[in-house]
Gaussian input, Z-matrix of N, CA and C with variables (Angstrom, degrees):
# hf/3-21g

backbone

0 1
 N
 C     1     B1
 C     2     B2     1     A1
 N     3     B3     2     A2     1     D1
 C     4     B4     3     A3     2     D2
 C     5     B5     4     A4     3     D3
 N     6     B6     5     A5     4     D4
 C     7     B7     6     A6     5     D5
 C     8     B8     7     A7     6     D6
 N     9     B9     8     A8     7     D7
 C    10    B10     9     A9     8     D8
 C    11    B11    10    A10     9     D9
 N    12    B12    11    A11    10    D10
 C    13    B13    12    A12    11    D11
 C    14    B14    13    A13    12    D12
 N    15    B15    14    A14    13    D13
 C    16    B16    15    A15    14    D14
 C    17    B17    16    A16    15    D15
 N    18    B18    17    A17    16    D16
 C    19    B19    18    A18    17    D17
 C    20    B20    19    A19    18    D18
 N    21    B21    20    A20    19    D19
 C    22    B22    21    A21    20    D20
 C    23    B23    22    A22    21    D21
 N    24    B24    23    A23    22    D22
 C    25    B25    24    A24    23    D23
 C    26    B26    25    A25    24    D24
 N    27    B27    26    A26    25    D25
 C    28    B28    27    A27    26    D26
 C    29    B29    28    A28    27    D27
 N    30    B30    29    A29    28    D28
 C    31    B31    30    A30    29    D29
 C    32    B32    31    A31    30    D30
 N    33    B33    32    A32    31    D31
 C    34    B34    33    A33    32    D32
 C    35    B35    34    A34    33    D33
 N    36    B36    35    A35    34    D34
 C    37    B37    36    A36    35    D35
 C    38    B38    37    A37    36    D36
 N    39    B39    38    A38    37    D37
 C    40    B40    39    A39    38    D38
 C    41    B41    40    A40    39    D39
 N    42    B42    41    A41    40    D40
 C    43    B43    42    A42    41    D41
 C    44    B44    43    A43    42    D42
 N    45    B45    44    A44    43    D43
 C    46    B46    45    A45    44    D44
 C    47    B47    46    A46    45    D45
 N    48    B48    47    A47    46    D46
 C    49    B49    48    A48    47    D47
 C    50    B50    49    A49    48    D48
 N    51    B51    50    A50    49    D49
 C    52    B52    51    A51    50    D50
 C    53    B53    52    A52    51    D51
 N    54    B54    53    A53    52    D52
 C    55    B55    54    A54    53    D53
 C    56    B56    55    A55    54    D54
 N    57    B57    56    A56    55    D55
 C    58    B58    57    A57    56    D56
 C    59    B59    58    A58    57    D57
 N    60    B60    59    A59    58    D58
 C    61    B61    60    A60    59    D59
 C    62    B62    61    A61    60    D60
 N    63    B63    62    A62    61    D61
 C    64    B64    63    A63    62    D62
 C    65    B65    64    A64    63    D63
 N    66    B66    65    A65    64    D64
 C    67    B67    66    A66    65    D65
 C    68    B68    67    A67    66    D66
 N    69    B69    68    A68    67    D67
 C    70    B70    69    A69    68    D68
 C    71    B71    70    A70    69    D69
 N    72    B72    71    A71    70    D70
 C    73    B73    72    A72    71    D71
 C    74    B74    73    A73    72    D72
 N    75    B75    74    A74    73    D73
 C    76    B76    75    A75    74    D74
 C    77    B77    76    A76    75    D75
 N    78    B78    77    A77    76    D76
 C    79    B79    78    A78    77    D77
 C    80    B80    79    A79    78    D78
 N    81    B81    80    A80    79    D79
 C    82    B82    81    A81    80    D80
 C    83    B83    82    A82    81    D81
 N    84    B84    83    A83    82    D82
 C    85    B85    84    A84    83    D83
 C    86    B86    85    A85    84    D84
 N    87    B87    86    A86    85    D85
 C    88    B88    87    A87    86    D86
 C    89    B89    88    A88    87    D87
 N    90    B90    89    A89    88    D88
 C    91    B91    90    A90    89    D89
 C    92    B92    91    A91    90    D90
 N    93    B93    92    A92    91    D91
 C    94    B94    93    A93    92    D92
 C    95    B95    94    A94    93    D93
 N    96    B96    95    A95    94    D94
 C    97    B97    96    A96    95    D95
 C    98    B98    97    A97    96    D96
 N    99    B99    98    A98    97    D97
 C   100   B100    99    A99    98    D98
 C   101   B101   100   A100    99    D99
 N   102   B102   101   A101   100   D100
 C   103   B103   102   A102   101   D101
 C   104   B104   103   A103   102   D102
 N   105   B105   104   A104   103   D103
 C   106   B106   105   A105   104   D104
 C   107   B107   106   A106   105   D105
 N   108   B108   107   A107   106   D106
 C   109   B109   108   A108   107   D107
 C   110   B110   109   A109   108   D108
 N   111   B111   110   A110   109   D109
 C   112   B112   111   A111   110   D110
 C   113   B113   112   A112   111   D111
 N   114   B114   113   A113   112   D112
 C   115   B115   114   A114   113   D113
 C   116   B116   115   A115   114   D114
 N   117   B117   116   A116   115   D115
 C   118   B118   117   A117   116   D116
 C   119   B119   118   A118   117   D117
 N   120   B120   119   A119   118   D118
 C   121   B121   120   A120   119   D119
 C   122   B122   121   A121   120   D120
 N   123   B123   122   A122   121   D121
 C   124   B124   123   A123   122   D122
 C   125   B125   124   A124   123   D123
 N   126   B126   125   A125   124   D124
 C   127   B127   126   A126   125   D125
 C   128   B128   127   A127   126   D126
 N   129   B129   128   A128   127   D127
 C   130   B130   129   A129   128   D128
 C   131   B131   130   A130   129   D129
 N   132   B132   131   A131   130   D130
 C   133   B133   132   A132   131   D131
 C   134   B134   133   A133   132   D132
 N   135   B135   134   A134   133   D133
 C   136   B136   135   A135   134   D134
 C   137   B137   136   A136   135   D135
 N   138   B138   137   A137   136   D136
 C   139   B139   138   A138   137   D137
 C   140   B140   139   A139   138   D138
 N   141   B141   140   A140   139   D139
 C   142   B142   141   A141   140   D140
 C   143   B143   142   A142   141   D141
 N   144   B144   143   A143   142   D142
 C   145   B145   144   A144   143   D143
 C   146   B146   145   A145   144   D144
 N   147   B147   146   A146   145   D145
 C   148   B148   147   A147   146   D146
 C   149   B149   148   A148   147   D147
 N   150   B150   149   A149   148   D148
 C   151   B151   150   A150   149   D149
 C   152   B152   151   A151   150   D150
 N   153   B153   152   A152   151   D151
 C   154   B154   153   A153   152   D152
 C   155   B155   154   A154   153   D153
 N   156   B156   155   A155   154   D154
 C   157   B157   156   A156   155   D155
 C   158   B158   157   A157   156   D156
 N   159   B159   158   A158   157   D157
 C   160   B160   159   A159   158   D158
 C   161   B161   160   A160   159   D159
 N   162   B162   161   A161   160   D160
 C   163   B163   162   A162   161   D161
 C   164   B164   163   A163   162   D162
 N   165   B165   164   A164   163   D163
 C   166   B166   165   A165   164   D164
 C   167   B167   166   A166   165   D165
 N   168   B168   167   A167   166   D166
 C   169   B169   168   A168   167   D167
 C   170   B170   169   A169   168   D168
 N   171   B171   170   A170   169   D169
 C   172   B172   171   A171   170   D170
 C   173   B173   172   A172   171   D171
 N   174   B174   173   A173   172   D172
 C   175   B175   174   A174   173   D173
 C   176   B176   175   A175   174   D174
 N   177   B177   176   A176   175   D175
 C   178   B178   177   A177   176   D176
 C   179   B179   178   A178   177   D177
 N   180   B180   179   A179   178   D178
 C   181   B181   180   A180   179   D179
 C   182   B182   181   A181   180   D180
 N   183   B183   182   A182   181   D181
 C   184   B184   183   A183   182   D182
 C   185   B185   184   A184   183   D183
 N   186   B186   185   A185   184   D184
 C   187   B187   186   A186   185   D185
 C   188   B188   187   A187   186   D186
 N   189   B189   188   A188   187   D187
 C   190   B190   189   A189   188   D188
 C   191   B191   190   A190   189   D189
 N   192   B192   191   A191   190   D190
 C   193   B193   192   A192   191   D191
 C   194   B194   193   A193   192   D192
 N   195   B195   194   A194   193   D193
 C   196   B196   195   A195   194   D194
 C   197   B197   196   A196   195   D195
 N   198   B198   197   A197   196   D196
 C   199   B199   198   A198   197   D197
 C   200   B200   199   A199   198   D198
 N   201   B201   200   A200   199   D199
 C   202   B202   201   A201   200   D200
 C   203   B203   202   A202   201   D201
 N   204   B204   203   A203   202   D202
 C   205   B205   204   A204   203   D203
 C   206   B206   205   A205   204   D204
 N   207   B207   206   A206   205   D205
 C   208   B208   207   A207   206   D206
 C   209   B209   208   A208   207   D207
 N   210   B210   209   A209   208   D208
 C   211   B211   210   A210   209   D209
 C   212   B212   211   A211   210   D210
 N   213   B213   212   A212   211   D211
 C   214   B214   213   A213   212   D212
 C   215   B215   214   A214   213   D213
 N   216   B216   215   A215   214   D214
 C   217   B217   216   A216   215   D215
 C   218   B218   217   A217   216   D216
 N   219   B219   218   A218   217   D217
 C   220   B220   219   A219   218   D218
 C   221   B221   220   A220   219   D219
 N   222   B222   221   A221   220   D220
 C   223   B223   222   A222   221   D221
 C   224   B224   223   A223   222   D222
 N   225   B225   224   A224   223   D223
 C   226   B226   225   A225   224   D224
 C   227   B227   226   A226   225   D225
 N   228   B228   227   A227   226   D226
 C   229   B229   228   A228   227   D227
 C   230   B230   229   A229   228   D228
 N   231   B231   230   A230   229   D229
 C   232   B232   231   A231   230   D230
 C   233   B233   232   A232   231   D231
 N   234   B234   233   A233   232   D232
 C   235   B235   234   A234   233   D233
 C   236   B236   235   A235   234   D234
 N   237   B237   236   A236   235   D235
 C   238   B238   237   A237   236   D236
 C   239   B239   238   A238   237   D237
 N   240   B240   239   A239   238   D238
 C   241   B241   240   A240   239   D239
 C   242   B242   241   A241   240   D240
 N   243   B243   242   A242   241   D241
 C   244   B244   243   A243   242   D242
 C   245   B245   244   A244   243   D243
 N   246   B246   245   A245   244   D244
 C   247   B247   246   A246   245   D245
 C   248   B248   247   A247   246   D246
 N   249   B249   248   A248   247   D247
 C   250   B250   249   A249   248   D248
 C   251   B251   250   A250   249   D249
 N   252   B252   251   A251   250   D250
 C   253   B253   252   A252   251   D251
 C   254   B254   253   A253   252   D252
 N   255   B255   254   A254   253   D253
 C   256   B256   255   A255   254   D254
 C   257   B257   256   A256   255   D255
 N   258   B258   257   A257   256   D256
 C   259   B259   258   A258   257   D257
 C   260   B260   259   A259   258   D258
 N   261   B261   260   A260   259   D259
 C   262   B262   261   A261   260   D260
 C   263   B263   262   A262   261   D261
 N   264   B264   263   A263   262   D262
 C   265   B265   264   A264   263   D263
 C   266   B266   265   A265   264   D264
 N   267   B267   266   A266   265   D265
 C   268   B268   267   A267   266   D266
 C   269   B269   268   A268   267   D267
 N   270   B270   269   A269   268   D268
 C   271   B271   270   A270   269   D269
 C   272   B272   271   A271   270   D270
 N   273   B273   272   A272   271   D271
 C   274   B274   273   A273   272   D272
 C   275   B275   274   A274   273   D273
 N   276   B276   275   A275   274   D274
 C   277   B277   276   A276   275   D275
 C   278   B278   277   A277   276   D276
 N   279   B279   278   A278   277   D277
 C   280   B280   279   A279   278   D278
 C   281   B281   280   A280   279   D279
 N   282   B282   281   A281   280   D280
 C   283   B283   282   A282   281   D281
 C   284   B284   283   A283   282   D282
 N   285   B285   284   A284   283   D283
 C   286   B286   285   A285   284   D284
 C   287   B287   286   A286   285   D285
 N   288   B288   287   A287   286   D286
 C   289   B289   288   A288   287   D287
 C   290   B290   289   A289   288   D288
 N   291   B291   290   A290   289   D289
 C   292   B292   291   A291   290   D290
 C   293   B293   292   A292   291   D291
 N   294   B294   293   A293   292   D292
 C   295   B295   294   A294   293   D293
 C   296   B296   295   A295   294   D294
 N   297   B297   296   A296   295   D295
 C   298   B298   297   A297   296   D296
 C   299   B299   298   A298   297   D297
 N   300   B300   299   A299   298   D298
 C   301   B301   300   A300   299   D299
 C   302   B302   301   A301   300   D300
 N   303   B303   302   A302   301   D301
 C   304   B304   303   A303   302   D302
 C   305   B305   304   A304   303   D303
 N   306   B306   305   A305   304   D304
 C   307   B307   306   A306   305   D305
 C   308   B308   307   A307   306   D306
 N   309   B309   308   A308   307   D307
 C   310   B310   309   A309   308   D308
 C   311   B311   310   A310   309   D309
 N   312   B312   311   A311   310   D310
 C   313   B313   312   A312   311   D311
 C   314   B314   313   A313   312   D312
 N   315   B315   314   A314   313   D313
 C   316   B316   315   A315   314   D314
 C   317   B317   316   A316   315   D315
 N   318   B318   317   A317   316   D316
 C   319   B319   318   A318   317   D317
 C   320   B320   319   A319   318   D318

   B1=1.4412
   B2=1.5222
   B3=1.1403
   B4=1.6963
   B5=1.6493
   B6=1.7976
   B7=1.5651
   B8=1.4038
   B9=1.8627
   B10=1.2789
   B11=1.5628
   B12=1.0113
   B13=2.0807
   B14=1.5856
   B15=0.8200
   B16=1.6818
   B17=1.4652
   B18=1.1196
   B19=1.5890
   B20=0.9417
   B21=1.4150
   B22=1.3427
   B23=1.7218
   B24=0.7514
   B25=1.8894
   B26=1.0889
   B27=1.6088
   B28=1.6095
   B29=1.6014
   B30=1.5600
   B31=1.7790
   B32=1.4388
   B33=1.0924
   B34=2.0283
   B35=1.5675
   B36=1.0889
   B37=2.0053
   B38=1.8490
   B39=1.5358
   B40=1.8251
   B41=0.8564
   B42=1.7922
   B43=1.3659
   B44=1.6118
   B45=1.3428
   B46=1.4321
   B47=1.0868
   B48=1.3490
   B49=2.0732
   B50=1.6169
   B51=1.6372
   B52=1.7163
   B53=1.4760
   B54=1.9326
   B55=1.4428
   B56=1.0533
   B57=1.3952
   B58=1.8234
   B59=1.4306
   B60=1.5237
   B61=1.2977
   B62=1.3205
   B63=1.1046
   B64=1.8146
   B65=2.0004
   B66=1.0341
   B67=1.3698
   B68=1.8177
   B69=1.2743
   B70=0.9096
   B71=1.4143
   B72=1.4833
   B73=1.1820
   B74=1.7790
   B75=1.1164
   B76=2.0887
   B77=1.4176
   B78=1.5105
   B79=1.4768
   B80=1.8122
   B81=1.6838
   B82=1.5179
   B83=1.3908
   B84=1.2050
   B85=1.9308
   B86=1.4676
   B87=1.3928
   B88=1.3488
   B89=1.3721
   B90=1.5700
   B91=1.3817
   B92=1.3014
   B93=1.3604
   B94=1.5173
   B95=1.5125
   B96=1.0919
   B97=1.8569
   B98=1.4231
   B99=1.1951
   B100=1.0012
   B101=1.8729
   B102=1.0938
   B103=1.7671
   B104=1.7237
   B105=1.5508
   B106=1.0316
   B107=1.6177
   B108=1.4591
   B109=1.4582
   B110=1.6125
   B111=1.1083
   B112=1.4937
   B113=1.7302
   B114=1.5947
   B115=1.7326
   B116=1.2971
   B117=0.9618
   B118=1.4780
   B119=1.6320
   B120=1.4316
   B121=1.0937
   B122=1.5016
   B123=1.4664
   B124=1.4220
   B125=1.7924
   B126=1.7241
   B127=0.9791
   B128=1.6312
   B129=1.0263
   B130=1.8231
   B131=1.4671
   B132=1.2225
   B133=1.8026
   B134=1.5098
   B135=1.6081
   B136=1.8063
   B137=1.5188
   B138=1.6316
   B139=2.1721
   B140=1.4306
   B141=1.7406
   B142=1.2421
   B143=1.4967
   B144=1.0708
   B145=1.4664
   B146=1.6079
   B147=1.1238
   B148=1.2935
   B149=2.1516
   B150=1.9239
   B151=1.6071
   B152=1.7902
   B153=1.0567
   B154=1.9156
   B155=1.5503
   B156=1.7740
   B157=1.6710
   B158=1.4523
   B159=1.9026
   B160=1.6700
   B161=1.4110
   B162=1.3635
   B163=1.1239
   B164=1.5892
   B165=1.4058
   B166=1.3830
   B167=1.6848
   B168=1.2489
   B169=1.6455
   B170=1.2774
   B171=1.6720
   B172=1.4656
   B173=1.7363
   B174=2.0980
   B175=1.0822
   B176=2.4607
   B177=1.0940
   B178=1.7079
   B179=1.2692
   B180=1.5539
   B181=0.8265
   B182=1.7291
   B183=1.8484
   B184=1.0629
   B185=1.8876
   B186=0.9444
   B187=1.9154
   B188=1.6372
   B189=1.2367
   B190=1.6983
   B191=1.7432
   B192=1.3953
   B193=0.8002
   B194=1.8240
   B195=1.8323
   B196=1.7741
   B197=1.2761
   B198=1.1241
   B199=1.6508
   B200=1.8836
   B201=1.5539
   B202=1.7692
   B203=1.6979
   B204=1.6469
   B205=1.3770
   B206=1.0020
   B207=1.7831
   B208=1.1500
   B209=1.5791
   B210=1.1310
   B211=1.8923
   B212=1.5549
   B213=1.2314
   B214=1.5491
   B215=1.3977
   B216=1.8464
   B217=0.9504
   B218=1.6206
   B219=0.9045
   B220=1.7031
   B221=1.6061
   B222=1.3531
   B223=0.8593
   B224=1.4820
   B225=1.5086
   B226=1.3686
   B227=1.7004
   B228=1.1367
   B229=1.3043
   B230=1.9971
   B231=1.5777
   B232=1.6214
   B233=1.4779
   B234=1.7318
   B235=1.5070
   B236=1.4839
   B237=1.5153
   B238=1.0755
   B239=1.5057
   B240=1.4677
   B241=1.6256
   B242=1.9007
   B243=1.4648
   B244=1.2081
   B245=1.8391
   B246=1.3952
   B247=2.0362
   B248=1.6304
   B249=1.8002
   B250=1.6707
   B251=1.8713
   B252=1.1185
   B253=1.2145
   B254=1.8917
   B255=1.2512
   B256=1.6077
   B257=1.2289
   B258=1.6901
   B259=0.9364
   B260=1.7319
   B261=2.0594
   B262=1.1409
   B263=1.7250
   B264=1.0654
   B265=1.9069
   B266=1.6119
   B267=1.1135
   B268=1.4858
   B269=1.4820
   B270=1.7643
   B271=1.9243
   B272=1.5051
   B273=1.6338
   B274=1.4340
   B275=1.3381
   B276=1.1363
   B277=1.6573
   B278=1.8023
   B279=1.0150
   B280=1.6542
   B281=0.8739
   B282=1.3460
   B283=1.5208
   B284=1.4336
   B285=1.3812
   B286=1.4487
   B287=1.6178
   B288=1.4470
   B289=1.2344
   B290=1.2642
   B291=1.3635
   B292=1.7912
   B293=1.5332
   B294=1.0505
   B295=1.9322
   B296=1.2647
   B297=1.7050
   B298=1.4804
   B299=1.3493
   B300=1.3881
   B301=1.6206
   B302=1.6843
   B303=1.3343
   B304=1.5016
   B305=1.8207
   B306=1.6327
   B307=1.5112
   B308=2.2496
   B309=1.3746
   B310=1.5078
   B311=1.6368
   B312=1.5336
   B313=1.6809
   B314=1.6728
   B315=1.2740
   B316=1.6308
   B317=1.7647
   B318=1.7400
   B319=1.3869
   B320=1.6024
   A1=110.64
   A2=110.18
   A3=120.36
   A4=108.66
   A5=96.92
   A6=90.81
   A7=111.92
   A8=120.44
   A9=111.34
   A10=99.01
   A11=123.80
   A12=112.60
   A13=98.97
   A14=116.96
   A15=107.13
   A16=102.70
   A17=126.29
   A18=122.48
   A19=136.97
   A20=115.17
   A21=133.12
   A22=92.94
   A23=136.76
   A24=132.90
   A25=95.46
   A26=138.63
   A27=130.92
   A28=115.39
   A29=92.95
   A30=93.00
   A31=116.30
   A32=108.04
   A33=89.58
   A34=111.86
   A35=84.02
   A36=90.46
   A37=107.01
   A38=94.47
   A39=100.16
   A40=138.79
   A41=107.19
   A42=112.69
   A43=132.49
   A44=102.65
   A45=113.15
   A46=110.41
   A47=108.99
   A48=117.61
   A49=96.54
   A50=118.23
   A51=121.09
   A52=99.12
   A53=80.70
   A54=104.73
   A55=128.87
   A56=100.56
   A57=107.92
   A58=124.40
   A59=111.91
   A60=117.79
   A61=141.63
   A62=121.97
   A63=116.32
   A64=97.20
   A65=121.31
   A66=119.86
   A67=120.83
   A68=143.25
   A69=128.07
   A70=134.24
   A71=115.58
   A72=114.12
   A73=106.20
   A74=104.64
   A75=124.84
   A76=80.62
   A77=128.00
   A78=126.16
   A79=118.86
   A80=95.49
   A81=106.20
   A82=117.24
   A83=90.61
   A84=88.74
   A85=116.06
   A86=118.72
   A87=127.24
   A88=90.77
   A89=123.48
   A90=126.22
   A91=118.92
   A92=130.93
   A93=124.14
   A94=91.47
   A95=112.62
   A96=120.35
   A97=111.65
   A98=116.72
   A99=141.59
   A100=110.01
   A101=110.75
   A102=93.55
   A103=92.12
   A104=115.68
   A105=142.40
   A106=97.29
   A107=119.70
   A108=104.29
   A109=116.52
   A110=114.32
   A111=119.03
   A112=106.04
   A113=105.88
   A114=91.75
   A115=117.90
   A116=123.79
   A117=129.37
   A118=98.03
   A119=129.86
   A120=111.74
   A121=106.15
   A122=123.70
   A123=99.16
   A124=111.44
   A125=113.65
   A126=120.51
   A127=113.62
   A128=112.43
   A129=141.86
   A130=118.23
   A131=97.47
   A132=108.25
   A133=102.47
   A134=116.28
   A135=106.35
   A136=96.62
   A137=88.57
   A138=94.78
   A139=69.66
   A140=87.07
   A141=123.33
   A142=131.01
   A143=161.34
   A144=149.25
   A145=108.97
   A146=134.87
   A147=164.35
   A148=81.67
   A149=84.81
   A150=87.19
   A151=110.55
   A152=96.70
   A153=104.80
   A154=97.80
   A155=83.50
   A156=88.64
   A157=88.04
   A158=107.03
   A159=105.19
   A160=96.85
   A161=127.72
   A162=142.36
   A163=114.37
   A164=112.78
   A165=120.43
   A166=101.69
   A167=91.30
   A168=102.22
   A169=119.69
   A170=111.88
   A171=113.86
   A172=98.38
   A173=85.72
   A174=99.46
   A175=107.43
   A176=103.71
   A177=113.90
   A178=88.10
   A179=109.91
   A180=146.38
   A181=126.29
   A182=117.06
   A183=110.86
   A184=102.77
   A185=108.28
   A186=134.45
   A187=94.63
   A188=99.41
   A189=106.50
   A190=117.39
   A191=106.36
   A192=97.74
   A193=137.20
   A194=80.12
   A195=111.78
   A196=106.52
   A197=128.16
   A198=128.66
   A199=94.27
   A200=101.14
   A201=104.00
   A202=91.13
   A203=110.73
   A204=108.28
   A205=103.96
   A206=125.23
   A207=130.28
   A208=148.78
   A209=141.75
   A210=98.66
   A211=95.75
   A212=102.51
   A213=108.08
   A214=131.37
   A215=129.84
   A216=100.79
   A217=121.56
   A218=139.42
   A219=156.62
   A220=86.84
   A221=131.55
   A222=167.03
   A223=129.01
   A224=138.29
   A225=126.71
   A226=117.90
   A227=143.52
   A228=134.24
   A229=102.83
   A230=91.36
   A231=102.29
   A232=98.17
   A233=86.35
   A234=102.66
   A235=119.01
   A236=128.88
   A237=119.09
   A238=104.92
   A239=89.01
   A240=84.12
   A241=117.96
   A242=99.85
   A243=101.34
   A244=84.45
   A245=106.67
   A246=115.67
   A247=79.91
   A248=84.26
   A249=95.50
   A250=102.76
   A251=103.74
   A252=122.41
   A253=89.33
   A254=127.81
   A255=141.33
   A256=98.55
   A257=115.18
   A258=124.36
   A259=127.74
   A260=97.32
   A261=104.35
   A262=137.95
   A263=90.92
   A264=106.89
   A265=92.10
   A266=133.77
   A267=136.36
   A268=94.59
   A269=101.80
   A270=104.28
   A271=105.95
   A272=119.77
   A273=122.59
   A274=105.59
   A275=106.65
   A276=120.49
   A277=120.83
   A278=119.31
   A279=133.05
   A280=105.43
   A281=137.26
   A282=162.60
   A283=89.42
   A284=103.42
   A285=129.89
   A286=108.18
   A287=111.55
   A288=100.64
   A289=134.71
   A290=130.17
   A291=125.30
   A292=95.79
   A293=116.86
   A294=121.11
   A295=117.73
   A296=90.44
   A297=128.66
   A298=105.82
   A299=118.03
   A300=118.40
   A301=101.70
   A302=109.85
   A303=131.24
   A304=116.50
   A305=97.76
   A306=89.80
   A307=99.80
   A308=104.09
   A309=83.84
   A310=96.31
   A311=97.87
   A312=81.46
   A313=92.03
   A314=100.29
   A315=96.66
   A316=93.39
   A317=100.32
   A318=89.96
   A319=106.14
   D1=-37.95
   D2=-175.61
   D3=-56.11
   D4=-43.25
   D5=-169.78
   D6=-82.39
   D7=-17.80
   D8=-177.51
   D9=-89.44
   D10=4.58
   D11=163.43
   D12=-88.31
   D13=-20.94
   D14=-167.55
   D15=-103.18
   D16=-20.33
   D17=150.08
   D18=-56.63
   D19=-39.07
   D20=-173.95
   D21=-102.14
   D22=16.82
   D23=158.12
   D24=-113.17
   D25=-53.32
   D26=178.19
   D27=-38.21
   D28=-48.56
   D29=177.15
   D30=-81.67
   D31=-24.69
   D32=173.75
   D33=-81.14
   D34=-9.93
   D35=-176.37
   D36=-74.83
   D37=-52.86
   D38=161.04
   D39=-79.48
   D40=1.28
   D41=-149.47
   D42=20.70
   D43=67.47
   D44=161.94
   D45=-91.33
   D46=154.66
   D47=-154.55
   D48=-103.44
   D49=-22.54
   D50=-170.45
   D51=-160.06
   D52=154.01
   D53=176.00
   D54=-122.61
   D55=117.27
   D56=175.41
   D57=-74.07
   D58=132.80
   D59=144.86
   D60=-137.54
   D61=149.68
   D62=-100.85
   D63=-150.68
   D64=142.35
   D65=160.66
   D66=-158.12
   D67=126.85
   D68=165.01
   D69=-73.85
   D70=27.97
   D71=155.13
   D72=95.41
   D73=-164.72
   D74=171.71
   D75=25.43
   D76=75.51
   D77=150.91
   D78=55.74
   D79=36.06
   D80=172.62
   D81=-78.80
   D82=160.52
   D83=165.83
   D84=-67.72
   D85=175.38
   D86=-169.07
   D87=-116.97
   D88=159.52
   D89=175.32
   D90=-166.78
   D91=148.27
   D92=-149.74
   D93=-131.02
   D94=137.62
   D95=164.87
   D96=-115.88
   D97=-177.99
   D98=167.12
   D99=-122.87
   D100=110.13
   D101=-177.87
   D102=-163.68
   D103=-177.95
   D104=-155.66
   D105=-123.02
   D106=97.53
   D107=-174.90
   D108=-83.81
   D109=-13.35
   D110=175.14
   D111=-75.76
   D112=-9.51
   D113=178.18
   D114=93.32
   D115=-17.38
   D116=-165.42
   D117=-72.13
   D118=-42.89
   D119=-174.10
   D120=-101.98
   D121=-173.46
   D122=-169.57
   D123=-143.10
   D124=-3.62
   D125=151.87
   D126=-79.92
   D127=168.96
   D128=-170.17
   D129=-172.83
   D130=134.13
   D131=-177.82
   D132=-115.56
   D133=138.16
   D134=168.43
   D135=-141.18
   D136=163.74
   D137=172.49
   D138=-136.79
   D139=163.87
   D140=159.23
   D141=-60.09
   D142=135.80
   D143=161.81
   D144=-69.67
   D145=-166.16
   D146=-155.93
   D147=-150.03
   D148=124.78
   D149=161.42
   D150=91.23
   D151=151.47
   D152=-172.34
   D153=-102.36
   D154=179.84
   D155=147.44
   D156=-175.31
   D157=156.51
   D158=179.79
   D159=-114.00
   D160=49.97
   D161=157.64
   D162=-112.79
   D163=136.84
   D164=-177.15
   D165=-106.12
   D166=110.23
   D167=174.38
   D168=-160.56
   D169=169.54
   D170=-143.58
   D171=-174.50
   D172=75.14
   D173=-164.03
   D174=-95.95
   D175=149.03
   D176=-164.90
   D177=-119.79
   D178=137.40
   D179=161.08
   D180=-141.80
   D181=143.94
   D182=-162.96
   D183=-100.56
   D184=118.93
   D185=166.94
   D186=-6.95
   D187=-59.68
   D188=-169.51
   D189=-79.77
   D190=5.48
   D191=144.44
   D192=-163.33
   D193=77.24
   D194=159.18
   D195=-121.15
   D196=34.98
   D197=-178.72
   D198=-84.70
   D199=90.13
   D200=-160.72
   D201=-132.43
   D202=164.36
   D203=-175.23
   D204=-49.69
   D205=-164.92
   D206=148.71
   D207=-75.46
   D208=131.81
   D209=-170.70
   D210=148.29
   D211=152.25
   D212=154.90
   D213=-55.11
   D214=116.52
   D215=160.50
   D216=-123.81
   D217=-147.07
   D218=173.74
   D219=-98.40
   D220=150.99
   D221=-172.58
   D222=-125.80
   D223=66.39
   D224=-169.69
   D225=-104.36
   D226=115.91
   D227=-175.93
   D228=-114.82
   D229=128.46
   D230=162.22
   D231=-108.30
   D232=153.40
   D233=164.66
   D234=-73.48
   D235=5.52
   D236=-167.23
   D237=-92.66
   D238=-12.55
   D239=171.29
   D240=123.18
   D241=28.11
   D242=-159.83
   D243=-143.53
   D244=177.03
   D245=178.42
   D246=-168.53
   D247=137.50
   D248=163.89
   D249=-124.41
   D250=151.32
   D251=-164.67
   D252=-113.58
   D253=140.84
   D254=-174.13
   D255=-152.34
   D256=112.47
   D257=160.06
   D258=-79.31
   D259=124.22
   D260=168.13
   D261=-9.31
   D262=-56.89
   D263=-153.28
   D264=-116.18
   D265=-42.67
   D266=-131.96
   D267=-134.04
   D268=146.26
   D269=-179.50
   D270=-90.29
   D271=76.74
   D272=166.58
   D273=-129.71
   D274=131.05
   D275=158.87
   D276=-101.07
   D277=143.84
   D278=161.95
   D279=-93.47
   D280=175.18
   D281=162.09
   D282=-169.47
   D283=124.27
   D284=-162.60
   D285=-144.77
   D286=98.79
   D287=-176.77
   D288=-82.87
   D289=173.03
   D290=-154.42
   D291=-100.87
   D292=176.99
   D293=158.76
   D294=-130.29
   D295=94.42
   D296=-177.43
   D297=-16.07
   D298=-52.29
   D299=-149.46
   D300=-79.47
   D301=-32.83
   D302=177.19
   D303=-61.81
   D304=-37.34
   D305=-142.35
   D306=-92.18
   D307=168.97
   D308=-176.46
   D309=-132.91
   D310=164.54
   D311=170.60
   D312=-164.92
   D313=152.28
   D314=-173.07
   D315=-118.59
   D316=159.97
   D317=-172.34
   D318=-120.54

C-alpha cells in the first residue's frame, strides 16, 4: 500500500501520465516508476519491488487507471496485455489493462 500511495503522489507531483513495471530478467529485481513514456516529460521516480523475475519485461500502465482501494495486493502481469491486481485481506480483484504499444516482453 505504501508503495502504491507514493506512486501515485510521485506522478501527480511530475505529472507522469503511466506506470512502469519493469525487470531485467535472469532473476532481477522488479521495479516500479513513475514516468512519461512518450518522453515528453523528463523527470521519473522508481522503488524497488520485493521479489525477482527471469523474465525481461517492461510492462505500461496508465495513472488513471490504478485509482484502486487501498491495501496490499498480489501483483500478476500477462503479456497479452492485461495485470490483475488481488487484494491482500479483502475479496477484490482488478484487471487493469497494459498499453499494448508501450509495453515489452521478451519470451
Amino acid at each position: 500500500q505504501d508503495i502504491h500511495n507514493w506512486i501515485l503522489s510521485v506522478a501527480s507531483i511530475l505529472k507522469c501520465p503511466n506506470v512502469v513495471i519493469k525487470s531485467d530478467g535472469d532473476g532481477g529485481k522488479i521495479s516500479v516508476c513513475a514516468v512519461d513514456v512518450k518522453g515528453e516529460i523528463v523527470d521519473d521516480a522508481s522503488v524497488t519491488l520485493e521479489g525477482t523475475s527471469n523474465i525481461k519485461f517492461f510492462a505500461v500502465l496508465k495513472i488513471e487507471n490504478l485509482k484502486i482501494i487501498g491495501g496490499a495486493y498480489t501483483v500478476e502481469i500477462s503479456a497479452v496485455g492485461v495485470s490483475k491486481f488481488t487484494h491482500k485481506e479483502k475479496n477484490i480483484i482488478y484487471w487493469v489493462a497494459l498499453e499494448q504499444t508501450a509495453s515489452k516482453f521478451d519470451k
